[in-house]
C-alpha positions as CSV (number, residue, x, y, z in Angstrom):
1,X,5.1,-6.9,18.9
2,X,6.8,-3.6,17.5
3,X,5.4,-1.8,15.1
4,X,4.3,1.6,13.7
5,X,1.3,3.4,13.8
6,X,-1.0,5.7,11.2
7,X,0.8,9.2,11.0
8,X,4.2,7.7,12.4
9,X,7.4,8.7,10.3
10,X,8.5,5.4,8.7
11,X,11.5,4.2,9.7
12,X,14.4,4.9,7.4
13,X,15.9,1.4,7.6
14,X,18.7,-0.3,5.3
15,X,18.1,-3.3,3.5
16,X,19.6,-5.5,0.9
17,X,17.3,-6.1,-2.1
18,X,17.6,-7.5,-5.7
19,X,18.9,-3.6,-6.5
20,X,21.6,-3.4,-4.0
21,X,22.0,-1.8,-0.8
22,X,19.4,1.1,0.3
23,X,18.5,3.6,2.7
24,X,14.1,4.0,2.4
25,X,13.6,7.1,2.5
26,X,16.4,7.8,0.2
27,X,14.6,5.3,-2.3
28,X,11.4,7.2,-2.3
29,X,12.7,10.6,-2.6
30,X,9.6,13.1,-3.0
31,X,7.5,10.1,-4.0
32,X,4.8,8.1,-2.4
33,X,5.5,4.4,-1.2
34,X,4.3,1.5,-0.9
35,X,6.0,-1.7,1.1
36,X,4.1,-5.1,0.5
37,X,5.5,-8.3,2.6
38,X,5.1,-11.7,1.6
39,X,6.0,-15.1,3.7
40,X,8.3,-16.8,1.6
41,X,9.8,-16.9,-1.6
42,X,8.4,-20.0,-3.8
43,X,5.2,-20.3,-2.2
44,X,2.0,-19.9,-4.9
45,X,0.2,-17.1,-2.8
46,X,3.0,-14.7,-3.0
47,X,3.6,-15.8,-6.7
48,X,0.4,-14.5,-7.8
49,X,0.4,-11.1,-6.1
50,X,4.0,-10.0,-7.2
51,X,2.8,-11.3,-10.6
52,X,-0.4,-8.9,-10.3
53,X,1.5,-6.0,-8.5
54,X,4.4,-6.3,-11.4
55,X,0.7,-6.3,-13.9
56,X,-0.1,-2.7,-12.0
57,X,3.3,-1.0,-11.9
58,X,2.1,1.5,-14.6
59,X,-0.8,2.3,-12.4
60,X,1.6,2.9,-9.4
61,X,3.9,4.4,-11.1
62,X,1.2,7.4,-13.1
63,X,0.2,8.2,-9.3
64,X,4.3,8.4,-8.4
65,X,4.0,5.6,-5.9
66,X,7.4,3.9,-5.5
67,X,7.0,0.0,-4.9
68,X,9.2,-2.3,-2.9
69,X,8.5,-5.8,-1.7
70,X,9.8,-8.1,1.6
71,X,10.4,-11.3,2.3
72,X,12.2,-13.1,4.9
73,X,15.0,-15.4,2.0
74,X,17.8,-14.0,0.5
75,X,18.4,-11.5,-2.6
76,X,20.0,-14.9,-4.6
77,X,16.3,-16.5,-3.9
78,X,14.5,-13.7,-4.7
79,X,16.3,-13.0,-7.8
80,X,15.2,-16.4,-9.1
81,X,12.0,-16.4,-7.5
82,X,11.7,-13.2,-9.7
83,X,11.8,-15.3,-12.9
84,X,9.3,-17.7,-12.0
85,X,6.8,-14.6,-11.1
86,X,7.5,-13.0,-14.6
87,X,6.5,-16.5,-16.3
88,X,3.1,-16.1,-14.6
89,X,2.3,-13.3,-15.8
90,X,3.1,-14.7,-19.3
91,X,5.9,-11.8,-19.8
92,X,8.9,-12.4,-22.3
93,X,11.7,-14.6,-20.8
94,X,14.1,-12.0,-19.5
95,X,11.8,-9.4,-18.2
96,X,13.0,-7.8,-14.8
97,X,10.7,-7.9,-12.2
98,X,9.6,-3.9,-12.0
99,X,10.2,-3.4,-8.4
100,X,13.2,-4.7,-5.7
101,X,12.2,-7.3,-3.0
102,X,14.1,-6.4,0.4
103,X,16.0,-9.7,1.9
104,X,15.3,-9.8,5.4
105,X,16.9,-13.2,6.1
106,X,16.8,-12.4,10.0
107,X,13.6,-11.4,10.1
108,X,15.1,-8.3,11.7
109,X,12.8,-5.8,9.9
110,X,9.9,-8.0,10.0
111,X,10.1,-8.1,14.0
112,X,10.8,-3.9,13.6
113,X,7.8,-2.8,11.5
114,X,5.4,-5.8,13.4
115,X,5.0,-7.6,10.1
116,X,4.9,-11.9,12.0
117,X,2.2,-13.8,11.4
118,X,2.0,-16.3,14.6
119,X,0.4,-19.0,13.5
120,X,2.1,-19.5,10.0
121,X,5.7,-20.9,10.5
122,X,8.4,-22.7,8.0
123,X,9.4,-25.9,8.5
124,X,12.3,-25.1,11.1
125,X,9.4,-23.3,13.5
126,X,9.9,-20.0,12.7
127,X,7.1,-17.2,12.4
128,X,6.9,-16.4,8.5
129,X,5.9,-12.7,7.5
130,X,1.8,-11.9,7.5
131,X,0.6,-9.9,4.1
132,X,1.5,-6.5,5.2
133,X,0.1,-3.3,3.1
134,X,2.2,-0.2,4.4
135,X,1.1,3.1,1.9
136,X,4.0,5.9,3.2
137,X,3.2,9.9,1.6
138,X,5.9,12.1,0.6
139,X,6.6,13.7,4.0
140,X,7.6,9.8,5.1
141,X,4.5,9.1,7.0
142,X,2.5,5.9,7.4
143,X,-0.9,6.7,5.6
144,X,-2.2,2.9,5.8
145,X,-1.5,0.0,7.1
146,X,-3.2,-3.1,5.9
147,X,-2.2,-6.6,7.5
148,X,-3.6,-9.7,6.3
149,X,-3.0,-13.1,7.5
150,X,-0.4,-15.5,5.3
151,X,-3.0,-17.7,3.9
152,X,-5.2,-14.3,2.4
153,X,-3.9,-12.7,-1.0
154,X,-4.7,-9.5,-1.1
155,X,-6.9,-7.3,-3.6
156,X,-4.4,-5.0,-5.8
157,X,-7.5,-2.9,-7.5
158,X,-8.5,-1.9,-3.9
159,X,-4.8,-0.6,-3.1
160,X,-4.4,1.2,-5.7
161,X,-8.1,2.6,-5.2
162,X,-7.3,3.5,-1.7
163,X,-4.0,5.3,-3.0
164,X,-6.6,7.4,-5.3
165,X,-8.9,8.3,-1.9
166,X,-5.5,9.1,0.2
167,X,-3.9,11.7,-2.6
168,X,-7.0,12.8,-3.0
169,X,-7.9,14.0,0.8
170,X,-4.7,15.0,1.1
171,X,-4.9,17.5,-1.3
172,X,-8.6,18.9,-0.8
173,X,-11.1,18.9,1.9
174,X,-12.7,16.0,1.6
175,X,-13.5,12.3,2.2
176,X,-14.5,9.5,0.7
177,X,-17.6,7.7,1.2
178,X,-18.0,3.6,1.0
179,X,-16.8,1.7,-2.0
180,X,-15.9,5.3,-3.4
181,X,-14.2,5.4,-7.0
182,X,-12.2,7.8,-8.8
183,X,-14.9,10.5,-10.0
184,X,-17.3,9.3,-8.0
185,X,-18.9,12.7,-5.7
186,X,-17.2,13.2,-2.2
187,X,-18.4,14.0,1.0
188,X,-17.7,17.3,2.5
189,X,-16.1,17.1,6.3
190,X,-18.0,17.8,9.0
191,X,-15.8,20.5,10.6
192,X,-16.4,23.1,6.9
193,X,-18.8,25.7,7.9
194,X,-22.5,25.7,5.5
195,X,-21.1,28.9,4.1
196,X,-17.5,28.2,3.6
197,X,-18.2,24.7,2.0
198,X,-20.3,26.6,-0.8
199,X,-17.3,28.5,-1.3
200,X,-14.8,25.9,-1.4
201,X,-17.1,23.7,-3.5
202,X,-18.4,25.7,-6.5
203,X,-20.3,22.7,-8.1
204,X,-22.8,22.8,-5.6
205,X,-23.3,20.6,-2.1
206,X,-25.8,17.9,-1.8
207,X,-27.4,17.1,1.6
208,X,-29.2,13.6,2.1
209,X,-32.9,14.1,3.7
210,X,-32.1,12.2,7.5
211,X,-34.6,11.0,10.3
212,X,-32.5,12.8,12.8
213,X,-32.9,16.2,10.8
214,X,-29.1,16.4,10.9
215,X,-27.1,17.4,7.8
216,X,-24.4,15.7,8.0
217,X,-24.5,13.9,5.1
218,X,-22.9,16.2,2.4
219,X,-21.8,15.3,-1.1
220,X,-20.2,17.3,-3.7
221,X,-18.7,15.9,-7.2
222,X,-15.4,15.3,-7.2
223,X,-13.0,18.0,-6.6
């Protein structure tokens, strides 16, 4: 099945959504991204995350992450659709939905960016769209890729905590060790020098005692 890789340029497809016509990359401009899929329209899954991702878009929107969703129905279904997800989340009648849905009735994009799930189909046979987390930087490249199966919602809190590790590395030397949060200490990559990771880390660098005697294990607060 097609699809894209970490570190590919994202394609800069065109789409109807429930904001008209656009070209991607043209929609994020200088922004980060982040493409979510869902199977279908009116199913209680998908209901609950775009009610949670609409809950976040502040969050998104304070790290300048640009959100967009997909599903497979039309723009008239998902303009509807968008009312019942605004009731959810217990919002005034007549809120808009923060965010444009792509319509992507032929599954034409879906097949293009490897977003099928095989063993979840409508009732006419047809492979619906998996769960599909796509984070895209500013230079248009895919940063993450997270796919999870149709039946599986998805953890918003840990997107948006990845999206803190990813802007994070990408501006300083660093990585991020296991259920890392925001001001949490880092770990110092293992290609900086002893000497040169003193310098570029002023607040001091902690090593971990190992069996092995290697010091590999570096930490340093957060830069």
């Amino acid at each position: 099945m097609p699809g894209i890789l970490l570190g590919d340029v994202f394609p800069n497809f065109e789409a109807e959504t429930t904001i008209g016509k656009i070209k991607f990359h043209d929609f994020l401009g200088d922004s980060w991204g982040i493409l979510f899929s869902h199977p279908r329209d009116y199913t209680p899954v998908c209901t609950t995350e775009l009610g949670r991702a609409a809950k976040l878009s502040e969050e998104f929107a304070k790290r300048n992450v640009k959100m967009i969703a997909l599903s497979i129905d039309s723009v008239k279904d998902h303009l509807g659709w968008s009312k019942d997800i605004v009731a959810y989340n217990t919002d005034q009648p007549g809120s808009k939905l923060p965010f444009p849905i792509i319509a992507d009735a032929k599954r034409e994009l879906a097949v293009q960016l490897g977003m099928l799930d095989p063993d979840e189909r409508d009732k006419d046979g047809m492979p619906l769209t998996a769960r599909c987390v796509f984070v895209i930087g500013p230079d248009k490249k895919m940063k993450l890729s997270v796919l999870y199966p149709a039946t599986t919602g998805r953890n918003f809190d840990e997107i948006l905590r990845v999206i803190d590790s990813l802007q994070l590395t990408a501006q300083k030397r660093v990585a991020t060790p296991v259920d890392w949060k925001p001001g949490e200490c880092v770990m110092v990559l293992p290609n900086i020098p002893e000497a040169e990771a003193a310098t570029l880390f002023p607040a001091g660098v902690f090593t971990k005692d190992l069996p092995s005697g290697k010091k590999y294990l570096r930490y340093t607060p957060q830069p």
